[in-house]
VEXFISE-903367 format. One record per residue (C-alpha): x, y, z. Coordinates in steps of 0.2 Angstrom, whole numbers, padded with zeros to 4 digits, always signed. Example, Ala and Ser with C-alpha at 12.3 -4.5 7.8 and 13.67 -1.06 7.14 Angstrom:
2
+0062-0022+0039
+0068-0005+0036
***
This chain:
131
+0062+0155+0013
+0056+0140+0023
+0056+0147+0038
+0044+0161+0032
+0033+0147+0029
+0033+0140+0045
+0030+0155+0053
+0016+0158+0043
+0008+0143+0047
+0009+0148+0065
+0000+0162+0061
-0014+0154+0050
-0016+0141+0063
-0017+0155+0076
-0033+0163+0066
-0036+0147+0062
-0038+0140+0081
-0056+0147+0087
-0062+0139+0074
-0059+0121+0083
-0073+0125+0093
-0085+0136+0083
-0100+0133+0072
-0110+0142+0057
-0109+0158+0054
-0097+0159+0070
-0083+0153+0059
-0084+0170+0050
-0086+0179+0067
-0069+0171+0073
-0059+0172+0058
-0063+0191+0057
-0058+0194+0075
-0043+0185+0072
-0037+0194+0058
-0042+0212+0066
-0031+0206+0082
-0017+0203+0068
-0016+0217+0058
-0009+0229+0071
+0004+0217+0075
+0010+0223+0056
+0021+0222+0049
+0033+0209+0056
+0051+0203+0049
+0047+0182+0049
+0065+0178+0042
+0081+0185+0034
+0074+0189+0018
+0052+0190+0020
+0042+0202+0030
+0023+0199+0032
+0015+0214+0029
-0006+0211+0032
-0017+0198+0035
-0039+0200+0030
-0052+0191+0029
-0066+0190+0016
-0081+0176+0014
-0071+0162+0016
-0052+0166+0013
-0038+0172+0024
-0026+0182+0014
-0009+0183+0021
+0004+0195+0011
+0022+0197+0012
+0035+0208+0004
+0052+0200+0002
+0068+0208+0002
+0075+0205-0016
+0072+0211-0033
+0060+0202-0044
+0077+0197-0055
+0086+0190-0041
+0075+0177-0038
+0073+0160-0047
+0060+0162-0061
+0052+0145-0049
+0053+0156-0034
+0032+0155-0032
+0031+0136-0034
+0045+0135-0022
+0038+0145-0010
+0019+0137-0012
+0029+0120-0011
+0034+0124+0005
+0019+0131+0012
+0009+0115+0007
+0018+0107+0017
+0019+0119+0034
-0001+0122+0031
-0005+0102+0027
+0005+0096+0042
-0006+0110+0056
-0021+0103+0063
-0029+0118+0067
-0028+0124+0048
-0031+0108+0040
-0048+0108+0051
-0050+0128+0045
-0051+0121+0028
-0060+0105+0028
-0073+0120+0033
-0070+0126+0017
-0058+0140+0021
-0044+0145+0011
-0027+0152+0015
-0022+0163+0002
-0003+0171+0002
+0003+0185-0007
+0020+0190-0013
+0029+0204-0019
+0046+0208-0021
+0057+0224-0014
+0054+0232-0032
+0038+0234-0029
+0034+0221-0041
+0019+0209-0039
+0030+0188-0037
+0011+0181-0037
+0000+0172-0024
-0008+0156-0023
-0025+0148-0011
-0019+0133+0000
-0036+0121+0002
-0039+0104+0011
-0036+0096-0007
-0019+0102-0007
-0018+0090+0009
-0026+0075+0001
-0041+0079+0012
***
């Protein structure tokens, strides 16, 4: 799963990137192009086991949301925290996301499992960083 991760930090940093050089209410502007540039792209297979399935933007959240290829019983009952785990660590490590959300953005993931079952989400802030 941690390439999943890594790849959606590539993705995040990509919405996240116009925002390197934007001000106000321009932040909003960019991240809203960004995500309608990313949604069509949709969905995309980003490792052996997780698809990402859409990406919006609302206020000041990005949403991201995979779907993995397992049933909710075959995953460890800390699948989410090791998931989050990992993402932490992808995001925090960007500098294009990191700057994203010492704008107060947040990066929010959602998962859910091949039985149609919701796995949970979680928000990625600047305080997750140490920031």
């Amino acid at each position: 799963m941690k390439k999943s991760h890594a790849i959606a930090a590539i993705v995040a940093a990509a919405i996240a990137a116009p925002l390197l050089h934007t001000a106000g209410n321009k932040i909003e502007e960019a991240f809203r192009k960004a995500t309608d540039e990313a949604q069509p792209t949709l969905p995309q297979r980003v490792d052996e086991i997780t698809t990402w399935t859409a990406v919006s933007y609302s206020g000041a959240s990005v949403t991201l949301d995979f779907k993995l290829d397992r049933e909710a019983a075959d995953l460890p009952q800390n699948a989410l925290s090791l998931i989050r785990q990992n993402a932490v660590k992808q995001v925090c490590q960007n500098p294009s996301i990191l700057s994203a959300m010492k704008a107060d953005r947040v990066y929010v993931y959602k998962y859910q499992t091949a039985d149609a079952k919701s796995l949970g989400q979680f928000e990625i802030r600047s305080t997750d960083c140490g920031e």
